[in-house]
mmCIF entry with sequence, helices, sheets and N, C-alpha, C, O atoms, coordinates in Angstrom:
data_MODEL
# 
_entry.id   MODEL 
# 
_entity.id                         1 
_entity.type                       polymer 
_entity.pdbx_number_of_molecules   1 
# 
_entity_poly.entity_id                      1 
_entity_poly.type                           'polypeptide(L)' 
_entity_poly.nstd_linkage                   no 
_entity_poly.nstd_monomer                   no 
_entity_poly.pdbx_seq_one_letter_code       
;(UNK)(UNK)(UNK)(UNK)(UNK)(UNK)(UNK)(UNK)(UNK)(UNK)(UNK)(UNK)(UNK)(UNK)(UNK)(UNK)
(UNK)(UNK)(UNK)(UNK)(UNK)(UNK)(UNK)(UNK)(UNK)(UNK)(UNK)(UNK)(UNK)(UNK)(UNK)(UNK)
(UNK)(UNK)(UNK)(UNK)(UNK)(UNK)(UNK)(UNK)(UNK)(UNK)(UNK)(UNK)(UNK)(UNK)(UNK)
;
_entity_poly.pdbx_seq_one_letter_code_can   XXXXXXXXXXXXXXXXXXXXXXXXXXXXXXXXXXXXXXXXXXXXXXX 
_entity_poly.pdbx_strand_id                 A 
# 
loop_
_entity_poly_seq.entity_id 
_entity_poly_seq.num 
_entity_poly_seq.mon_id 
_entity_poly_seq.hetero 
1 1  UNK n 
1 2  UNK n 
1 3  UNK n 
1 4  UNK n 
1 5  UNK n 
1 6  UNK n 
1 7  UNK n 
1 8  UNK n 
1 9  UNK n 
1 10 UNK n 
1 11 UNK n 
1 12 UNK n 
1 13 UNK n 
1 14 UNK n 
1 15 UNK n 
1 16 UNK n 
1 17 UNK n 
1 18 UNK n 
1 19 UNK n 
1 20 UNK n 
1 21 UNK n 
1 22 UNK n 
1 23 UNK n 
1 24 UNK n 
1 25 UNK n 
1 26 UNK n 
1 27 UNK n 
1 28 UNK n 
1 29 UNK n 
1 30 UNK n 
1 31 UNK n 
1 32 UNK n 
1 33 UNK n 
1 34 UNK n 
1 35 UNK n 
1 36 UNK n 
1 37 UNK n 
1 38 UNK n 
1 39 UNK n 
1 40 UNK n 
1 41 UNK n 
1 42 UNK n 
1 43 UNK n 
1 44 UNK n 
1 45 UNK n 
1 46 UNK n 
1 47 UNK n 
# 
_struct_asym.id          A 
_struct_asym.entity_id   1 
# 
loop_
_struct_sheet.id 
_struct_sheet.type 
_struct_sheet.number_strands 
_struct_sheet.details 
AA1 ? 4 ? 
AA2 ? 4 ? 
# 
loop_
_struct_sheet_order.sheet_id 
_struct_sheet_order.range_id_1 
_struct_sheet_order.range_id_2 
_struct_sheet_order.offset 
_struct_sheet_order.sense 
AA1 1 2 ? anti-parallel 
AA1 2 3 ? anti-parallel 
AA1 3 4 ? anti-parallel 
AA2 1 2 ? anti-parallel 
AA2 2 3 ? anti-parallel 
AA2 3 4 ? anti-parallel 
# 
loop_
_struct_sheet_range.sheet_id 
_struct_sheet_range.id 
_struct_sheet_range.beg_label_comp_id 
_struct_sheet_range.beg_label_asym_id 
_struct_sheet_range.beg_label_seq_id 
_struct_sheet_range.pdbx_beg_PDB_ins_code 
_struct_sheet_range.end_label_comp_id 
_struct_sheet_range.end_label_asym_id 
_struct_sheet_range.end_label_seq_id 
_struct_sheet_range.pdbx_end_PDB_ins_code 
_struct_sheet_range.beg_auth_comp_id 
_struct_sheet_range.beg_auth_asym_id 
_struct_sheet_range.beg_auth_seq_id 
_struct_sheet_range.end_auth_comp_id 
_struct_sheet_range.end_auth_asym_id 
_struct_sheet_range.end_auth_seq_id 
AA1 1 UNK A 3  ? UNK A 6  ? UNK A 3  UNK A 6  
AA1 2 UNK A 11 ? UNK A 16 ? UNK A 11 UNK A 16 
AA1 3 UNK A 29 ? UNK A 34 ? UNK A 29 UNK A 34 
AA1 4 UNK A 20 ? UNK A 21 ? UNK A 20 UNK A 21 
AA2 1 UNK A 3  ? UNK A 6  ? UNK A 3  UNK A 6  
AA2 2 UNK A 11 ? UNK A 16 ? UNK A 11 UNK A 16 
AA2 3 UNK A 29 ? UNK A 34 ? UNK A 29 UNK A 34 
AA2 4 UNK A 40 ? UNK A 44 ? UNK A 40 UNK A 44 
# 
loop_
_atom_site.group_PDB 
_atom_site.id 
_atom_site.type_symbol 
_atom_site.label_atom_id 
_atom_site.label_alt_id 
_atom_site.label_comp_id 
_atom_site.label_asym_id 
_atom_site.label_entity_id 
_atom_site.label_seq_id 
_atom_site.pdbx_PDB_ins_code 
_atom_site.Cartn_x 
_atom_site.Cartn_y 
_atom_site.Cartn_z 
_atom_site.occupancy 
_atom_site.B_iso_or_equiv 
_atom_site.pdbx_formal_charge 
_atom_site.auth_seq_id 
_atom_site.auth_comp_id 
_atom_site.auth_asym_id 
_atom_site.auth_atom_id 
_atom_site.pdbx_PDB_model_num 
ATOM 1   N N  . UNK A 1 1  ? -6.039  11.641 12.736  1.00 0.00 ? 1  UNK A N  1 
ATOM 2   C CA . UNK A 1 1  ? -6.154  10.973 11.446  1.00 0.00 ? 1  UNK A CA 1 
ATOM 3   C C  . UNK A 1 1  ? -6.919  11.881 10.470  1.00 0.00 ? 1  UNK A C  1 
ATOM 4   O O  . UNK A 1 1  ? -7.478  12.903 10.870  1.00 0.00 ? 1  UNK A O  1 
ATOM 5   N N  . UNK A 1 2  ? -6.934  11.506 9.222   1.00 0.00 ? 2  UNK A N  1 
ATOM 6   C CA . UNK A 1 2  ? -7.279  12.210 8.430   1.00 0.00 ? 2  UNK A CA 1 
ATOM 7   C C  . UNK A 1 2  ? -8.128  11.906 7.713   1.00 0.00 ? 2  UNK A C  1 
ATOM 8   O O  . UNK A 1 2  ? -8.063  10.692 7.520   1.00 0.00 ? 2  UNK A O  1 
ATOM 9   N N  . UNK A 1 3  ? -9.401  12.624 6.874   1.00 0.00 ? 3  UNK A N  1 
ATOM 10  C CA . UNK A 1 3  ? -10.982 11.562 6.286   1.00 0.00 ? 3  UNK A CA 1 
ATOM 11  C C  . UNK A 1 3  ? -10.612 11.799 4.884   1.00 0.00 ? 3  UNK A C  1 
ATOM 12  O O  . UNK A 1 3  ? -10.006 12.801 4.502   1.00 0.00 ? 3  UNK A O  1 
ATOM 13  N N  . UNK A 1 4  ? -10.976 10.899 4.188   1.00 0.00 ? 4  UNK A N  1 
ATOM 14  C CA . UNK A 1 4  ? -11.606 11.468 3.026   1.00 0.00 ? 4  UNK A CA 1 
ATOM 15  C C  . UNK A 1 4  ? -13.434 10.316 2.977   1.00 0.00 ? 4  UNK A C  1 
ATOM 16  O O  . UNK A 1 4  ? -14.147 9.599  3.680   1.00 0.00 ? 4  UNK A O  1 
ATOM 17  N N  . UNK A 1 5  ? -13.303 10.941 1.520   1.00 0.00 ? 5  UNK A N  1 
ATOM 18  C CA . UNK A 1 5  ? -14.711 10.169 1.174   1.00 0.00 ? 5  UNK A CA 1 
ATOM 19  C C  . UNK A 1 5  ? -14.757 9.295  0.266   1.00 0.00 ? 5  UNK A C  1 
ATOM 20  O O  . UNK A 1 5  ? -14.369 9.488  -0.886  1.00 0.00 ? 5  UNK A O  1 
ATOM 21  N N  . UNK A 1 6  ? -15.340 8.026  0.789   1.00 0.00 ? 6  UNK A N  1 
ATOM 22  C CA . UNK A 1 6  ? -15.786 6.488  0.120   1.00 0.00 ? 6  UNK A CA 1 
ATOM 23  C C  . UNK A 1 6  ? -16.784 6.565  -0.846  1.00 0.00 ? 6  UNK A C  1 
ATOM 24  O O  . UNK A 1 6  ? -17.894 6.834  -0.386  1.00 0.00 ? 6  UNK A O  1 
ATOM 25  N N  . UNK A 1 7  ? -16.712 6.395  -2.139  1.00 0.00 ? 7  UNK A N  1 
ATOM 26  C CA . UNK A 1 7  ? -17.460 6.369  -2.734  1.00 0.00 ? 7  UNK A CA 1 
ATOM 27  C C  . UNK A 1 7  ? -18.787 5.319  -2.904  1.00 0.00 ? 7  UNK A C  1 
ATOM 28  O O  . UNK A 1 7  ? -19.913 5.359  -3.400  1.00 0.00 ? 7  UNK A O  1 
ATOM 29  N N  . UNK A 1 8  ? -17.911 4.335  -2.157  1.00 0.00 ? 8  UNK A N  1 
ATOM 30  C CA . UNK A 1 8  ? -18.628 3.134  -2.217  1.00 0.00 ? 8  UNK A CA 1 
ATOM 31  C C  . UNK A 1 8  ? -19.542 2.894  -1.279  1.00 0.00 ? 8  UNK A C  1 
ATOM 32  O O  . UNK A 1 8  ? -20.595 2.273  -1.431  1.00 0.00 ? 8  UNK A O  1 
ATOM 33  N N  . UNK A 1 9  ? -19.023 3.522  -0.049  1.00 0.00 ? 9  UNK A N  1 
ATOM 34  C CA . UNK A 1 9  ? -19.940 3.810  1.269   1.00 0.00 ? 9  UNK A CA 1 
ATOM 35  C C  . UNK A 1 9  ? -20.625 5.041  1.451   1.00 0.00 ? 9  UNK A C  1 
ATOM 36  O O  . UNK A 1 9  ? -21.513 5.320  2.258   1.00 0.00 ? 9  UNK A O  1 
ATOM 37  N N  . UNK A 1 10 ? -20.033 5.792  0.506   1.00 0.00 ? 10 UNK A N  1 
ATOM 38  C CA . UNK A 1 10 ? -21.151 7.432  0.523   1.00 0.00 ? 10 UNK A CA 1 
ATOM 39  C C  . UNK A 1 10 ? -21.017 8.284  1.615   1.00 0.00 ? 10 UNK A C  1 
ATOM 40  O O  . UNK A 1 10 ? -21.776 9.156  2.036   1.00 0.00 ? 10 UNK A O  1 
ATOM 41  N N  . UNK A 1 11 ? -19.643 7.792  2.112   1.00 0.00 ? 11 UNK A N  1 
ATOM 42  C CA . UNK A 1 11 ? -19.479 8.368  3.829   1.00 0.00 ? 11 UNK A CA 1 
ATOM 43  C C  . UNK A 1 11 ? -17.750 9.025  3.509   1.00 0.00 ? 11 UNK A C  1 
ATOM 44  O O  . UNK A 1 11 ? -16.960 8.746  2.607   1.00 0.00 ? 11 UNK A O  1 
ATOM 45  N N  . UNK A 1 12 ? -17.610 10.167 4.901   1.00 0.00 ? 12 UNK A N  1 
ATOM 46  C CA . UNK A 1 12 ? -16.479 10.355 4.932   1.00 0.00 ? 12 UNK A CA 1 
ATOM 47  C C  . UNK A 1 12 ? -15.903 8.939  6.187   1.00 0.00 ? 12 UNK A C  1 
ATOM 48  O O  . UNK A 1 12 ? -16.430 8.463  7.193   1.00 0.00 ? 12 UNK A O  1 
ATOM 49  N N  . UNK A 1 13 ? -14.645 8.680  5.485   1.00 0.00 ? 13 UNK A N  1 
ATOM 50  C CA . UNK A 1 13 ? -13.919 7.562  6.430   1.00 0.00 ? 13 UNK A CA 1 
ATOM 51  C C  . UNK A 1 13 ? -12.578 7.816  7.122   1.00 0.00 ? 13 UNK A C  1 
ATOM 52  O O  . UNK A 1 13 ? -11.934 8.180  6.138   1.00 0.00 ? 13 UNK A O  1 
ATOM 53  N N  . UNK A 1 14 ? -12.022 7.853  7.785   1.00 0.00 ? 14 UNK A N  1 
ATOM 54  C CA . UNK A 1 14 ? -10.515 7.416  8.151   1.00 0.00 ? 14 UNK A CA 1 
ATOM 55  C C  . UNK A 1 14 ? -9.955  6.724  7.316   1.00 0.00 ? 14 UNK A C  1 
ATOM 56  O O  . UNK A 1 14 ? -10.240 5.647  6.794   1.00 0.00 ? 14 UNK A O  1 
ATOM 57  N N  . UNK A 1 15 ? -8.330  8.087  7.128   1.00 0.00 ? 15 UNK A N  1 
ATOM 58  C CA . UNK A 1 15 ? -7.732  6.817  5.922   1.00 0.00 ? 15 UNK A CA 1 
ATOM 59  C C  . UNK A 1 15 ? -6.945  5.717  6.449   1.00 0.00 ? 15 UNK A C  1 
ATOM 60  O O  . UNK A 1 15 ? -6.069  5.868  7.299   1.00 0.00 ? 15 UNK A O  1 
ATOM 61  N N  . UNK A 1 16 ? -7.130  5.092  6.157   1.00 0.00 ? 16 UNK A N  1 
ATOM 62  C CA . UNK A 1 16 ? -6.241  3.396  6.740   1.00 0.00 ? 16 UNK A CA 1 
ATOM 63  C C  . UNK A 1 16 ? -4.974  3.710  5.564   1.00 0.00 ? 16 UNK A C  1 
ATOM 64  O O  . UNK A 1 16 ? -5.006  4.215  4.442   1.00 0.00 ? 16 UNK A O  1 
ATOM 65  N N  . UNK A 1 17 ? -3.691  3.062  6.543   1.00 0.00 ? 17 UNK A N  1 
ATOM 66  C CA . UNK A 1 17 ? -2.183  3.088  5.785   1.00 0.00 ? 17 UNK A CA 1 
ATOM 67  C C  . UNK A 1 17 ? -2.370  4.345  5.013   1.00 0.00 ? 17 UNK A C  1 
ATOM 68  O O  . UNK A 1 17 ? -2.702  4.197  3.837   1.00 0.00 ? 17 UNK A O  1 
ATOM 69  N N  . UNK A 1 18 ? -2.170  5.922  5.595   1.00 0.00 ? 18 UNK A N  1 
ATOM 70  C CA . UNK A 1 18 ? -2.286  6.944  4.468   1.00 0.00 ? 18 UNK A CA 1 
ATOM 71  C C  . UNK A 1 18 ? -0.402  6.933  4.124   1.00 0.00 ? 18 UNK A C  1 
ATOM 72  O O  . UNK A 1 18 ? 0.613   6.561  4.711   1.00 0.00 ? 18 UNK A O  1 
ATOM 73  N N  . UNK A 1 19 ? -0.803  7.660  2.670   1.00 0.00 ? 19 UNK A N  1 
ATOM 74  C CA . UNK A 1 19 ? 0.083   7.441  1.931   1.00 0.00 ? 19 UNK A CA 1 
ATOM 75  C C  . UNK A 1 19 ? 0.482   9.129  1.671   1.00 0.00 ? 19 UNK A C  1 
ATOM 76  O O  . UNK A 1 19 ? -0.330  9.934  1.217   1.00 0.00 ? 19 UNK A O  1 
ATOM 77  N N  . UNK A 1 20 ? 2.034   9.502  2.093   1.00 0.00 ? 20 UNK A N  1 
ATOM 78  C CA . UNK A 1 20 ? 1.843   10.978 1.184   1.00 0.00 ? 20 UNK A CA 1 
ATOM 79  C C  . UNK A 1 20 ? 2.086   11.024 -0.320  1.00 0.00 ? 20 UNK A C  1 
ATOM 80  O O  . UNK A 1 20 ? 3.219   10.675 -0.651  1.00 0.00 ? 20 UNK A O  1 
ATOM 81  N N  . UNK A 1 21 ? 1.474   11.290 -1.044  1.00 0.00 ? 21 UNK A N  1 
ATOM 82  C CA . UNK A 1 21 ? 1.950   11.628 -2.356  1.00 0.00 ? 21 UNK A CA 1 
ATOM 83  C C  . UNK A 1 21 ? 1.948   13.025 -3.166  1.00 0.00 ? 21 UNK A C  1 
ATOM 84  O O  . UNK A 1 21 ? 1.231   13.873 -2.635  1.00 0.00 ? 21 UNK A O  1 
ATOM 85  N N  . UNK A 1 22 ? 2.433   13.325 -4.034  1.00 0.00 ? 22 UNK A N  1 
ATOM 86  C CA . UNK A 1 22 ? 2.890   14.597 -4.622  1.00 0.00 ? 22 UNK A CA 1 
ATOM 87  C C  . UNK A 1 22 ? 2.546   15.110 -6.270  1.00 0.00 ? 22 UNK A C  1 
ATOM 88  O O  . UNK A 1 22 ? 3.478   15.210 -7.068  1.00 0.00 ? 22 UNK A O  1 
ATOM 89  N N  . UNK A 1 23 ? 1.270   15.386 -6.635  1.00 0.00 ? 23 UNK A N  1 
ATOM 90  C CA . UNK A 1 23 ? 0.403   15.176 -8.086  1.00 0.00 ? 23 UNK A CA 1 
ATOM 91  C C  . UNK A 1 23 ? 1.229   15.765 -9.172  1.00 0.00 ? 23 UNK A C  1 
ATOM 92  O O  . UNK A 1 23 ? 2.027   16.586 -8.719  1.00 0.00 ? 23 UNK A O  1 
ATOM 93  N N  . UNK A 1 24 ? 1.304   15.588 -10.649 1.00 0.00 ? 24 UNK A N  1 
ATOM 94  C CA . UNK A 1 24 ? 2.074   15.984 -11.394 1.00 0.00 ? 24 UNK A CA 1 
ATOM 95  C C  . UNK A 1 24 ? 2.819   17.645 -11.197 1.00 0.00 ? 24 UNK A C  1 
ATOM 96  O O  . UNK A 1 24 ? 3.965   18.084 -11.301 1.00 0.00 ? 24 UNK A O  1 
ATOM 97  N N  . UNK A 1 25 ? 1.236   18.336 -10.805 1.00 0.00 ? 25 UNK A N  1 
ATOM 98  C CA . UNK A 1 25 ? 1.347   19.458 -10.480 1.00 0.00 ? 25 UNK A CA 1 
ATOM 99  C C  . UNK A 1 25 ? 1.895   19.816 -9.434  1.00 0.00 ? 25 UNK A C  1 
ATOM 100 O O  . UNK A 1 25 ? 1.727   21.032 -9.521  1.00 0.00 ? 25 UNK A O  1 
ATOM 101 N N  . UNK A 1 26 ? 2.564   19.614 -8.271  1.00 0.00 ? 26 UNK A N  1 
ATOM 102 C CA . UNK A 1 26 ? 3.309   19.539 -7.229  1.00 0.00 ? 26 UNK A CA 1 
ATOM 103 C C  . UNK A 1 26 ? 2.376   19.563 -5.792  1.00 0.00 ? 26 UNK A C  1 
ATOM 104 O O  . UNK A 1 26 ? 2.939   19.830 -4.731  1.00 0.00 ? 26 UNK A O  1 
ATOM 105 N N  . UNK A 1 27 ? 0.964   19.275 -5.831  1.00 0.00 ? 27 UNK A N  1 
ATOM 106 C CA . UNK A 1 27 ? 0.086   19.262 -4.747  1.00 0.00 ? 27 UNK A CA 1 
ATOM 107 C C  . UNK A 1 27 ? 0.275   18.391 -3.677  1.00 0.00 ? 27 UNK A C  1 
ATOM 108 O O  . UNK A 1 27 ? 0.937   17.423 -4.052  1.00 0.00 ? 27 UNK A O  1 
ATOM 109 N N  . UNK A 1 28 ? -0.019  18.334 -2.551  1.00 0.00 ? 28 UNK A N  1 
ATOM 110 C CA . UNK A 1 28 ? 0.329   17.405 -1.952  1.00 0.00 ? 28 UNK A CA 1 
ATOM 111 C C  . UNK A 1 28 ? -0.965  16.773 -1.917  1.00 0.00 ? 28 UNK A C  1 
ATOM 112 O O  . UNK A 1 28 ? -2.071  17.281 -2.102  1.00 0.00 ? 28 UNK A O  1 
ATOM 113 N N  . UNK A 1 29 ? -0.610  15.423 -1.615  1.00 0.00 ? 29 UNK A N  1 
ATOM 114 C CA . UNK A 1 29 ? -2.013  14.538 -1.154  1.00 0.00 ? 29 UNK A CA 1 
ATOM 115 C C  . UNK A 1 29 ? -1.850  13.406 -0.398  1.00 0.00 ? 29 UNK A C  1 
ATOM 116 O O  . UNK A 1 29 ? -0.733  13.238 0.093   1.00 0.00 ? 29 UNK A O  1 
ATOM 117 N N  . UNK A 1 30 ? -2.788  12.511 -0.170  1.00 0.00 ? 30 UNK A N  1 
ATOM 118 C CA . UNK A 1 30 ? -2.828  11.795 0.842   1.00 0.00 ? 30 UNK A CA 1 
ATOM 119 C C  . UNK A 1 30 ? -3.777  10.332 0.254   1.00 0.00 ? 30 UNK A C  1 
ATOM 120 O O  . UNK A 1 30 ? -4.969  10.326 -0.051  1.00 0.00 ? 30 UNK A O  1 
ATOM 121 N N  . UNK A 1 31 ? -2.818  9.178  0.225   1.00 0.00 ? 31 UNK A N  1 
ATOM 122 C CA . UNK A 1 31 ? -3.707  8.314  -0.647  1.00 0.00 ? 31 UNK A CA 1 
ATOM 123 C C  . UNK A 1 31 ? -3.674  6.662  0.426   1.00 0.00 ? 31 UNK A C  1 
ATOM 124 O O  . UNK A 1 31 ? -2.815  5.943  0.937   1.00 0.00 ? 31 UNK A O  1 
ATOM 125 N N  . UNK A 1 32 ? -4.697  6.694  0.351   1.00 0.00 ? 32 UNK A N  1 
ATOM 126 C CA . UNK A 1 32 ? -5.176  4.783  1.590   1.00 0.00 ? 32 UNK A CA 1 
ATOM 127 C C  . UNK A 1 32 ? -5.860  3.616  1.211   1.00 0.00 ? 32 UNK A C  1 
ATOM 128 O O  . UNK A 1 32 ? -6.036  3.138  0.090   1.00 0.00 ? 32 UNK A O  1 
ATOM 129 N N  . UNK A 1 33 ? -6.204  3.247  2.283   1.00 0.00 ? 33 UNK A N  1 
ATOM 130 C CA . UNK A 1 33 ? -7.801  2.263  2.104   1.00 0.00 ? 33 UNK A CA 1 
ATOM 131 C C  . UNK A 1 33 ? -8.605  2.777  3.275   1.00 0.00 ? 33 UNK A C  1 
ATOM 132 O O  . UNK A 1 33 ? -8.218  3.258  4.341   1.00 0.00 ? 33 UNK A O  1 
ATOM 133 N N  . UNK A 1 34 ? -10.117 2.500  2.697   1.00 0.00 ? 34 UNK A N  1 
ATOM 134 C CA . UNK A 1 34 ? -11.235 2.844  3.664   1.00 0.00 ? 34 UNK A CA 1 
ATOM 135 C C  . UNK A 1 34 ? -10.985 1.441  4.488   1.00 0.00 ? 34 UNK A C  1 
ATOM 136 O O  . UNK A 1 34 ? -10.599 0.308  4.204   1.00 0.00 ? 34 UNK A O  1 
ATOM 137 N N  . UNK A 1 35 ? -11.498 2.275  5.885   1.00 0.00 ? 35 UNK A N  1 
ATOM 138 C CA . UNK A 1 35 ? -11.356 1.003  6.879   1.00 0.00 ? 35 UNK A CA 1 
ATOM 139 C C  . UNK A 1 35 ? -12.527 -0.114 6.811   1.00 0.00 ? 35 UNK A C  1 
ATOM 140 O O  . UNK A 1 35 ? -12.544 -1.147 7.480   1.00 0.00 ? 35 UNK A O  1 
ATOM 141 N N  . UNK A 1 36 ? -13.452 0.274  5.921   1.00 0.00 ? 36 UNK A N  1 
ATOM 142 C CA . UNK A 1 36 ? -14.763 -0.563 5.859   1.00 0.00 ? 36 UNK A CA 1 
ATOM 143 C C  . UNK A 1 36 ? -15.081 -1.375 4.813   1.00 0.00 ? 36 UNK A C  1 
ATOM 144 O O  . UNK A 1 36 ? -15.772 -2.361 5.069   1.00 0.00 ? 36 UNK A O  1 
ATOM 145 N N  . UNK A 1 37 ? -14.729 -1.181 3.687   1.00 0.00 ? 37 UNK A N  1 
ATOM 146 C CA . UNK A 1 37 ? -14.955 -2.087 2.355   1.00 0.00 ? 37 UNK A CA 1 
ATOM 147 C C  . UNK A 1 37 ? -13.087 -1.870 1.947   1.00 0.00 ? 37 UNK A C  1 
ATOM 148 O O  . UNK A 1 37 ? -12.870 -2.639 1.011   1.00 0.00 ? 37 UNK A O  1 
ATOM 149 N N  . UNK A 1 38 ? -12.513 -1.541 2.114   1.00 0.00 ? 38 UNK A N  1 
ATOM 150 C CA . UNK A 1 38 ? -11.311 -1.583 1.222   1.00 0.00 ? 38 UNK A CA 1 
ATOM 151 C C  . UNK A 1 38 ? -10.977 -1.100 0.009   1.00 0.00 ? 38 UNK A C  1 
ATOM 152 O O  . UNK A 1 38 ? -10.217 -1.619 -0.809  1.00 0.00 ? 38 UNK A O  1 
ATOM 153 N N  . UNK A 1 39 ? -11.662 0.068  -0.091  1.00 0.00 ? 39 UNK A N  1 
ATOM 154 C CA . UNK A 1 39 ? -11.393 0.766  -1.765  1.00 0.00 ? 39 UNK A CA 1 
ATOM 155 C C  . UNK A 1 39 ? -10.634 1.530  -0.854  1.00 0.00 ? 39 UNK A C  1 
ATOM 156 O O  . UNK A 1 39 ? -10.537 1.698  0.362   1.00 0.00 ? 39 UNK A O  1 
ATOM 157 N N  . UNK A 1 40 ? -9.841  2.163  -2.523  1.00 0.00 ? 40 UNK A N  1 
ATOM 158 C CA . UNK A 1 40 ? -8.954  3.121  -2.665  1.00 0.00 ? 40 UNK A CA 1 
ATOM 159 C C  . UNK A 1 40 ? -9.475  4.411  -1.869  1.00 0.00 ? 40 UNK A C  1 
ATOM 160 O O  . UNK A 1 40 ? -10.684 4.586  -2.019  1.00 0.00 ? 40 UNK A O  1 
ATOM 161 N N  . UNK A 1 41 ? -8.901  5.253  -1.142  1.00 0.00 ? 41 UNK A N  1 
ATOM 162 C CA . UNK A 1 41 ? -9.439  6.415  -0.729  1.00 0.00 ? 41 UNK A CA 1 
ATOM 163 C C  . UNK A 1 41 ? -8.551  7.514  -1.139  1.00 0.00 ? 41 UNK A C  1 
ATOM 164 O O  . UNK A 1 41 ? -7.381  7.232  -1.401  1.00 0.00 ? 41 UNK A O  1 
ATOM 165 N N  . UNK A 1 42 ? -9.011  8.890  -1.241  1.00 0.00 ? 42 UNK A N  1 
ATOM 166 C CA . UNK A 1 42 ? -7.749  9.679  -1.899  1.00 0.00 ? 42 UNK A CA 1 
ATOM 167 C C  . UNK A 1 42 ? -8.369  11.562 -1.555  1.00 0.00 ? 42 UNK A C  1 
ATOM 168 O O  . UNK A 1 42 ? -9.474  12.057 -1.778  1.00 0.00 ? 42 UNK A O  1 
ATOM 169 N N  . UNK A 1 43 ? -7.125  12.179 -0.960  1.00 0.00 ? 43 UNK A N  1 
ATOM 170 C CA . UNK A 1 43 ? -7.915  13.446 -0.314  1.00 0.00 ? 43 UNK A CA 1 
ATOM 171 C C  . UNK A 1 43 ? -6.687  14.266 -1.281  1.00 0.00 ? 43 UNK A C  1 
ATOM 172 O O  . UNK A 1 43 ? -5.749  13.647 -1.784  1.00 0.00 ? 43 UNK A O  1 
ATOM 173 N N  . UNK A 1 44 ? -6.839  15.423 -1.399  1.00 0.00 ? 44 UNK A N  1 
ATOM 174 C CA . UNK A 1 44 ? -5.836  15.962 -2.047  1.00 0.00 ? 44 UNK A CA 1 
ATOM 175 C C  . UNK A 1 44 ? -5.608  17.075 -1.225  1.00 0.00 ? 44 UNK A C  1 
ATOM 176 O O  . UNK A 1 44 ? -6.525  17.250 -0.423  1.00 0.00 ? 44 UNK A O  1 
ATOM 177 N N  . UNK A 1 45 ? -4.538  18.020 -1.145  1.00 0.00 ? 45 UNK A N  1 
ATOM 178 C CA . UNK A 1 45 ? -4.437  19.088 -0.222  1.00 0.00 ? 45 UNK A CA 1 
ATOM 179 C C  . UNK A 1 45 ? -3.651  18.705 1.368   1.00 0.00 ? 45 UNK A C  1 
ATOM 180 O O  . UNK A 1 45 ? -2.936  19.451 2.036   1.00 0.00 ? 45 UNK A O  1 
ATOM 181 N N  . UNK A 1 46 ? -3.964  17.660 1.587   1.00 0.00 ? 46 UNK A N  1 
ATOM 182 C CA . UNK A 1 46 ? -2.949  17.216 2.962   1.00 0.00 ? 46 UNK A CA 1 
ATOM 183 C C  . UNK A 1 46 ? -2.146  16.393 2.569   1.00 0.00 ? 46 UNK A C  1 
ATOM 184 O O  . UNK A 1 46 ? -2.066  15.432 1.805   1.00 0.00 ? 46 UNK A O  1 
ATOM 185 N N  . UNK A 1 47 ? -0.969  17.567 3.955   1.00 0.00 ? 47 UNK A N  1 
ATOM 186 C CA . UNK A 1 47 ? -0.068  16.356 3.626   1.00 0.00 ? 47 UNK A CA 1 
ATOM 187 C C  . UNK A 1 47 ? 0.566   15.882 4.729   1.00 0.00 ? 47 UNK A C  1 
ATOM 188 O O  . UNK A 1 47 ? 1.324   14.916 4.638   1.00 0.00 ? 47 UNK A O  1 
# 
């Protein structure tokens, strides 16, 4: 699995349901929910 970081928890998390997505600029990224409070989570660079 793959982390990013919770802003809300101040921690790196596991992304829950990751998502691939592809930024205007053609980057790849990787967009979820934190498994602990449920915000948005978002890593850019994996894909």
């Amino acid at each position: 699995m793959t982390q990013a970081y919770c802003f809300k928890d101040r921690k790196k998390v596991e992304i829950k349901n990751p998502q691939k997505v592809t930024l205007k600029n053609g980057r790849p990224a990787l967009k979820g929910l934190c498994p602990i409070c449920g915000t948005k989570v978002f890593r850019i660079g994996k894909s």
